[in-house]
C-alpha positions in Angstrom: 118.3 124.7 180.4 116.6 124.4 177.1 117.3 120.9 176.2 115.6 119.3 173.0 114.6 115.7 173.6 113.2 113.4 170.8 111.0 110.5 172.1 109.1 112.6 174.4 105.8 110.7 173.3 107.2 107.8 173.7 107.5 105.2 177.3 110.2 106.2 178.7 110.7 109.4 176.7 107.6 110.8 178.3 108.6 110.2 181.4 111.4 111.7 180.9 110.0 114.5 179.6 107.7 115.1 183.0 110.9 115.2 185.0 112.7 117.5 182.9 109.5 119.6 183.1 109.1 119.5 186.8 112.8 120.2 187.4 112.3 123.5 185.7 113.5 123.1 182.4 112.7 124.4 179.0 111.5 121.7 176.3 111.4 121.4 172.9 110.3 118.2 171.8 111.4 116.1 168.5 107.6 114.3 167.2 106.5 112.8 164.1 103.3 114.3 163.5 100.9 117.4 164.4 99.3 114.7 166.6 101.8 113.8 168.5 102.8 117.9 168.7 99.8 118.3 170.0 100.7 115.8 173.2 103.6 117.4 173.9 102.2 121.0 173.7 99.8 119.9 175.8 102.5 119.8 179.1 103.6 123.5 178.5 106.2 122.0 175.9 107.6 123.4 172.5 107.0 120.6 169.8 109.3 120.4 166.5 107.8 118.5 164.0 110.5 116.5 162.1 112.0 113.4 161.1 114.4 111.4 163.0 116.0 111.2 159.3 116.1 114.5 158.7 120.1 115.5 159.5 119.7 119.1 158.7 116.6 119.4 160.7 118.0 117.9 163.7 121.4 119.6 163.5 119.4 122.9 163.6 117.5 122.2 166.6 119.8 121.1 168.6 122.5 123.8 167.6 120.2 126.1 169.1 119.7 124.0 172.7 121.4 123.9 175.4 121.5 119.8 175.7 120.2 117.1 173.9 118.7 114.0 175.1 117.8 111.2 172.6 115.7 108.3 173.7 113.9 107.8 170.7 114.0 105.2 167.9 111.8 103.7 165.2 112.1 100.1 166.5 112.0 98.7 163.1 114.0 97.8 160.4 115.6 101.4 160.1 116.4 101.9 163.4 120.1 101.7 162.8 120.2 104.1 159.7 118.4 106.5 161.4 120.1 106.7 164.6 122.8 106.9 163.3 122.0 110.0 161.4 120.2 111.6 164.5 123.3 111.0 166.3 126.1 112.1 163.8 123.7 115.2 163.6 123.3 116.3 167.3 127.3 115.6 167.4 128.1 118.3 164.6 125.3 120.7 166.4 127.2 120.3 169.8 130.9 120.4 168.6 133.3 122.5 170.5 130.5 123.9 172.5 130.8 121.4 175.9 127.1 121.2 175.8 125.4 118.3 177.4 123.8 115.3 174.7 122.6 111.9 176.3 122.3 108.9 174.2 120.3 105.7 174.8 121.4 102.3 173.9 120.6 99.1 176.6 121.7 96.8 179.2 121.4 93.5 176.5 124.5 94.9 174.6 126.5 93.2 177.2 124.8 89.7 176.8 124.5 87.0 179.6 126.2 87.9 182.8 126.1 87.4 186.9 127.8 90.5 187.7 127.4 93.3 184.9 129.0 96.5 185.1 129.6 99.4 183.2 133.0 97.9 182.5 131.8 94.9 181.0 132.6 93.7 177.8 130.2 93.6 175.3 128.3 90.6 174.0 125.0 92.1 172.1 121.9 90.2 170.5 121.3 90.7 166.9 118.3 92.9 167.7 120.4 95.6 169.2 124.0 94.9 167.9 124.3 98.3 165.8 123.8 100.1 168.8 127.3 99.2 170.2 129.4 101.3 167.9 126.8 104.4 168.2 127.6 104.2 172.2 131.2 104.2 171.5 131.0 107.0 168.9 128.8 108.8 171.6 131.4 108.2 174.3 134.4 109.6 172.2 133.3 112.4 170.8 135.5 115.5 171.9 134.4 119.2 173.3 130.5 117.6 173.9 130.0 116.7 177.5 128.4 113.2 176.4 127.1 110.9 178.9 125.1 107.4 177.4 122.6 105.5 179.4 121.7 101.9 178.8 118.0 100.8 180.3 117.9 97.8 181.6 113.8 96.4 181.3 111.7 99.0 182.2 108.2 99.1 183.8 105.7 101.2 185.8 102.6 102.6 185.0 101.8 100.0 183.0 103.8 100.2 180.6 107.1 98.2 179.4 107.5 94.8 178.3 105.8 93.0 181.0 102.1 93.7 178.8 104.5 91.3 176.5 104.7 88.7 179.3 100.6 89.5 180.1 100.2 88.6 176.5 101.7 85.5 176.5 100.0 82.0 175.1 97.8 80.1 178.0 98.0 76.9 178.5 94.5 74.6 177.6 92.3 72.9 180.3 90.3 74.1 183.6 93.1 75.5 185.1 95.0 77.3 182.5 99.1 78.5 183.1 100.7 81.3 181.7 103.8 80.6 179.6 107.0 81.5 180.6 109.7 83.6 178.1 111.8 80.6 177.6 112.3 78.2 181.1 112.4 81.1 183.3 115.2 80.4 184.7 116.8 83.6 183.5 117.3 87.0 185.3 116.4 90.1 184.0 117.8 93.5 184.9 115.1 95.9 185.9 113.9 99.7 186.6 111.2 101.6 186.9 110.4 104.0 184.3 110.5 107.3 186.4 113.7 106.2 188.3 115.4 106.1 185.1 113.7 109.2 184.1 115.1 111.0 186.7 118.7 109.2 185.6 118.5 110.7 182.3 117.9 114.1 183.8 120.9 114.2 186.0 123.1 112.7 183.7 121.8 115.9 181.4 122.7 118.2 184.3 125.8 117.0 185.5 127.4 114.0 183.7 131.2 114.2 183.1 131.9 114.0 179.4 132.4 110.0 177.7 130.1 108.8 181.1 128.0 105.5 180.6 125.6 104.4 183.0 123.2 101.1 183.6 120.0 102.3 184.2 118.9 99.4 186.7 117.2 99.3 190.2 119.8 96.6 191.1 117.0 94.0 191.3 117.3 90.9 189.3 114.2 88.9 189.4 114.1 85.8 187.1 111.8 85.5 184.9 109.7 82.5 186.4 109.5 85.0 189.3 107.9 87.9 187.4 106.1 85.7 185.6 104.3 84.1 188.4 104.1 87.4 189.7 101.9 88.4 186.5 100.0 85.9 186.5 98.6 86.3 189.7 97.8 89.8 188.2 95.8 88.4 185.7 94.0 85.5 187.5 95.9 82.8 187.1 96.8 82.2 190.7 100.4 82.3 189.6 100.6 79.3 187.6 103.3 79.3 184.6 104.8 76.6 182.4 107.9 77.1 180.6 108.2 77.5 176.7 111.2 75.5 175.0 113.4 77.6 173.8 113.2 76.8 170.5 109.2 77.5 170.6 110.2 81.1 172.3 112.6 81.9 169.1 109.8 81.0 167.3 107.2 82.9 168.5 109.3 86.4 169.6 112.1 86.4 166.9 114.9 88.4 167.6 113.2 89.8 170.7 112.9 86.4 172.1 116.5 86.1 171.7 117.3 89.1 174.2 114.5 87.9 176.5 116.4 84.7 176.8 119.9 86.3 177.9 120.5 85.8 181.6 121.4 89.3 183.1 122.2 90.3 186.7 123.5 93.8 186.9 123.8 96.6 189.2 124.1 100.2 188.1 126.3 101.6 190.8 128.2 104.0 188.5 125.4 105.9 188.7 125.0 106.0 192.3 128.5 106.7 192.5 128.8 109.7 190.3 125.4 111.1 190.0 124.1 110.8 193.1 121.1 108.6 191.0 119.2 107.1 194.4 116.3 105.0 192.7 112.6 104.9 194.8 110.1 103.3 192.7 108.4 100.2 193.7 110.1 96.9 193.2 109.1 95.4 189.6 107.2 92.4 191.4 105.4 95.0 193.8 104.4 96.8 190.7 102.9 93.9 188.8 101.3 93.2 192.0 98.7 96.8 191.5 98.6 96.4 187.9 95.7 95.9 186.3 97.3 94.4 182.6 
């Protein structure tokens, strides 16, 4: 299939792009810069330099695909503007032609919960609120076979927002404590980056049309738990303290606000209709052999 994926340089959108390779497909892939190009050229793929802002750019790429898959986003202040025009754009490309386009939103736009499906309600953070009606817009668009996947946090390799819990403040004094998002008495909702890579591939290849899918392992470890777990990693013989809440709004923003939700969710949809079987290593088995 020739499928054009934008975010291909990115975390997940790299990994992504490895699978999509290995499972015999043909690539072109969205970057900002001949840099970046050069990345992606550099694993046997096409690069198409352009902006996520450009409409008419986009719209002519993906017209002449055979499936789109859109991980990427700015992660700033434009990322809703622009999203929305990459999306409206590879939705006009695809009309009418039952073509295959995956969209990425995120497991937070449901907000707290102990049991989250794909049938829960919505509940998002400000930092990722816009991305609710792009999913639904996504999800009912007619004659595109549209499937959207929302990560839930994502690690392996390194990478992911556990190097933001490595980063975290120390406590002072001989035997210094890392400090926990919040109390850590919060779950989070986890995969690992090539499991979900390999979801975003099968929902490219066999999806039914207006599909959403959780990308998570199923494990929920709480956030004391992977934070210990870290800082073993880094030498701190697992000792943590917690951060009032206040102090973690303070220090993280609006990202501290969707660190704090309180997320158990399971992602069987995609077990059910794609078959998705995830292998990776456990998220606490994984900050166990990284060196952050």
């Amino acid at each position: 299939m020739r499928v054009l994926l934008t975010g291909g340089t990115g975390y997940i959108g790299a990994a992504v792009l490895d699978r999509l390779i290995s499972g015999g497909h043909q690539v072109t892939a969205v970057v900002r810069s001949p840099e970046k190009a050069e990345l992606v050229r550099a694993k046997g793929t096409e690069p198409a330099v352009a902006d996520l802002a450009d409409g008419d750019a986009l719209e002519e790429l993906a017209a002449a695909s055979d499936g789109v898959i859109h991980v990427a986003s700015p992660g700033d202040e434009t990322s809703a503007t622009v999203d929305e025009v990459a999306v409206t754009s590879f939705l006009r490309a695809l009309r009418n032609t039952g073509r295959p386009f995956v969209h990425t939103t995120g497991v937070w736009l449901h907000g707290s919960g102990s049991a989250i499906t794909e049938s829960a309600g919505m509940n998002a953070p400000r930092l990722t609120a816009w991305r609710v009606p792009l999913g639904k817009l996504v999800r009912d668009a007619r004659s595109v076979r549209t499937s959207v996947i929302a990560p839930a946090v994502v690690y392996g390799h390194g990478g992911g927002l556990l190097n933001l819990v490595a980063a975290g403040p120390r406590t002072a004094g001989n035997t210094p404590a890392l400090t926990m998002i919040g109390t850590g008495d919060q779950h989070w909702s986890t995969v690992h980056v090539d499991d979900l890579a390999e979801l975003y591939v099968l929902a490219l290849e066999k999806a039914p049309a207006g599909s959403y899918f959780i990308g998570t392992s199923g494990a929920n470890p709480t956030v004391r738990e992977i934070t210990e777990a870290v800082s073993r990693s880094v030498g701190l013989a697992g000792r943590v303290e917690p951060e009032p809440v206040v102090q973690t709004l303070d220090r993280l923003g609006l990202l501290g606000e969707a660190l704090l939700l309180d997320q158990q969710a399971s992602g069987d949809a995609a077990r059910r209709v794609l078959g998705w079987s995830p292998t990776g290593p456990s998220v606490l088995d994984d900050i166990a052999r990284t060196d952050f």
